[in-house]
N, C-alpha and C positions, 0 to 999 in steps of 0.2 A: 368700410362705410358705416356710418352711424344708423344706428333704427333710429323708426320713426315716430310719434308717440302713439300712434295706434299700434306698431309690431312690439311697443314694451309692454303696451297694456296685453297684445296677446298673449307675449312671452310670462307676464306677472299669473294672468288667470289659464295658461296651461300647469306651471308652476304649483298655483295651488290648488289643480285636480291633480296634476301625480302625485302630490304628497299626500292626499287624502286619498287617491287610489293604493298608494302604498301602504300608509298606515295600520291598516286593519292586520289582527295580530293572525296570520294564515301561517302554510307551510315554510315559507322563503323566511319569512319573521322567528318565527320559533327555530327556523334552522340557522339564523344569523344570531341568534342569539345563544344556542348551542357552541358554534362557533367560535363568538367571543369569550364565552367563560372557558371555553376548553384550550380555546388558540390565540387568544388576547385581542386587542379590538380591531388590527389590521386585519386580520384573521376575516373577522365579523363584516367588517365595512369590504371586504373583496368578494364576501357572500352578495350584497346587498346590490354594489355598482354592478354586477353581473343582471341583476332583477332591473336596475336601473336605467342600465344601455340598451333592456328588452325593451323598456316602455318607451327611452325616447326613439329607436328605431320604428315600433310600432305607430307612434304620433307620428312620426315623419312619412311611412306609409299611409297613414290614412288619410293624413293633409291632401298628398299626391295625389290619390286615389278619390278624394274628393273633386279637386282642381280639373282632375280628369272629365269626371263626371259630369261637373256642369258646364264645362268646353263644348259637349256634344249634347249635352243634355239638361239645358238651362231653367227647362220646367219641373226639374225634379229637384230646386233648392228649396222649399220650405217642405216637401216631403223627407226630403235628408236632413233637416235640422231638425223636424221631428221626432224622425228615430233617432237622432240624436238624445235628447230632450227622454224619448221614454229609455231606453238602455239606461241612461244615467239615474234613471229613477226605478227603474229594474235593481241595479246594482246598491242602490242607496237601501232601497225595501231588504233584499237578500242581506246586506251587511245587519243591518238592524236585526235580523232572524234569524242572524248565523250563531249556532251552540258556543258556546263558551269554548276558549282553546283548553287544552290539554296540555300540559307540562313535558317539552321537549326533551324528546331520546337523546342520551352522550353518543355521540360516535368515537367509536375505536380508532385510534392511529391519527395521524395530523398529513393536512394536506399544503401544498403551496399556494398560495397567494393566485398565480394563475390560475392552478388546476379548480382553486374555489369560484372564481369569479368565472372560469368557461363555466363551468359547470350548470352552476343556476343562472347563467343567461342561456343554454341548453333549454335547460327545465322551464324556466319563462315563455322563450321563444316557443315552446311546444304546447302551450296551453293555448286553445281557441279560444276562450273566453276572454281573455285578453287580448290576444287580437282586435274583439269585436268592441271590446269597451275603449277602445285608444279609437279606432277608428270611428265613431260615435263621439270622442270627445274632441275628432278632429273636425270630423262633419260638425259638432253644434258651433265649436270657436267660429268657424271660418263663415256660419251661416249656410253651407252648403253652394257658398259661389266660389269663383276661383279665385286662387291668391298668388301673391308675388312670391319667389324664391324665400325672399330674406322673411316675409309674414309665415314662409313653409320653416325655416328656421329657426324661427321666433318661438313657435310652437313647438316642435322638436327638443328645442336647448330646454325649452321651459319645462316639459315635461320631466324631462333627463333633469333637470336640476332639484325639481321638486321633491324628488325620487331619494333622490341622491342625500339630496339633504334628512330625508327620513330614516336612511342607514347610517348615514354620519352621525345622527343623534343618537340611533337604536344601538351603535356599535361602543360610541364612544360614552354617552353618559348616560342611558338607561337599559346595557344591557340585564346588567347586574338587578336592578328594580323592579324591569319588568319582568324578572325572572322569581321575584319573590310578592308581586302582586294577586299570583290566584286567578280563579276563575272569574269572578268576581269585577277583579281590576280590569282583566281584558275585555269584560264584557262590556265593562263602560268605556274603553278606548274605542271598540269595533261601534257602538252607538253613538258615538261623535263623530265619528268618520261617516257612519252612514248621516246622520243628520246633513253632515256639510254635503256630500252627494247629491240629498235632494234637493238642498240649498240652489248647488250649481243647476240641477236639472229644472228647477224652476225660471231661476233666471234664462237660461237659454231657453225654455217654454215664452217665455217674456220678450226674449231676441223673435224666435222664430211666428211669431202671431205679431212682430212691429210694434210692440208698445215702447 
């Protein structure tokens, strides 16, 4: 069944929070990129959709777990689009004042394709912090009221594709680049990422107050 043009526009602006959740040059990043020059860019992009399948399962919990929420608990939707609204703006401040990366360790020996992509969807799925930042960006999409399967979908794919699409890029045309950018260069990639964060956390400050 076709979406509707509200679950494409969810699916567009969950999209472009997980790429900008992804983007920031952290450990999964430096280690996909390690990856790619050591193991070619399949290599790099099985690192990445492992980080990728964490965030859109993560969106797809939160979605749920918000839908749940306001089921039993309908005066708690502009409090949850709030904390929506501040995490996002938490995460946007932190990226903006996170140190400059450091130039990623070779690892020894070559792994498969699987064993790369369980791996750091492992390592994903084990970070709270993420956790909280997917489910904060399900609460603010959704407004903190309940949503339709396919609007639960919408956001999930969106996430996962946003994601996805930032390893696709990172693996296949700038591994090599960002690997000779510096400290420097990461730092202005992780400040544009943070900017667009608080970009998003405004505007869902904008959703969740009704204007």
């Amino acid at each position: 069944m076709a979406w509707s043009t509200g679950e494409k526009n969810m699916f567009w602006q969950a999209a472009w929070i997980g790429l900008a959740i992804a983007a920031p040059v952290g450990p999964i990043g430096l280690l996909c990129i390690s990856r790619t020059l050591r193991g070619g860019p399949r290599l790099g992009l099985a690192t990445g959709l492992g980080a990728a399948s964490a965030d859109g399962l993560f969106a797809l919990a939160g979605v749920a777990g918000s839908s749940v929420a306001a089921h039993f608990a309908g005066q708690l939707a502009r409090p949850l689009a709030w904390a929506g609204c501040l995490l996002l703006a938490w995460m946007g401040v932190a990226t903006l004042r996170r140190p400059a990366p450091g130039p990623a360790r070779r690892e020894e020996g070559a792994a498969g394709l699987w064993r790369a992509y369980i791996g750091t969807l492992l390592l994903t799925l084990s970070n709270p912090m993420t956790i909280l930042s997917f489910v904060a960006v399900a609460a603010g999409l959704s407004g903190g009221l309940a949503v339709s399967g396919a609007q639960q979908l919408a956001i999930a794919a969106g996430v996962f594709c946003g994601s996805a699409a930032w390893w696709l890029m990172l693996a296949y045309g700038g591994g090599a680049l960002l690997a000779r950018l510096g400290a420097r260069g990461g730092r202005m990639l992780d400040a544009g990422c943070g900017f667009i964060l608080l970009g998003f956390a405004a505007l869902l400050a904008l959703r969740a107050a009704g204007i």
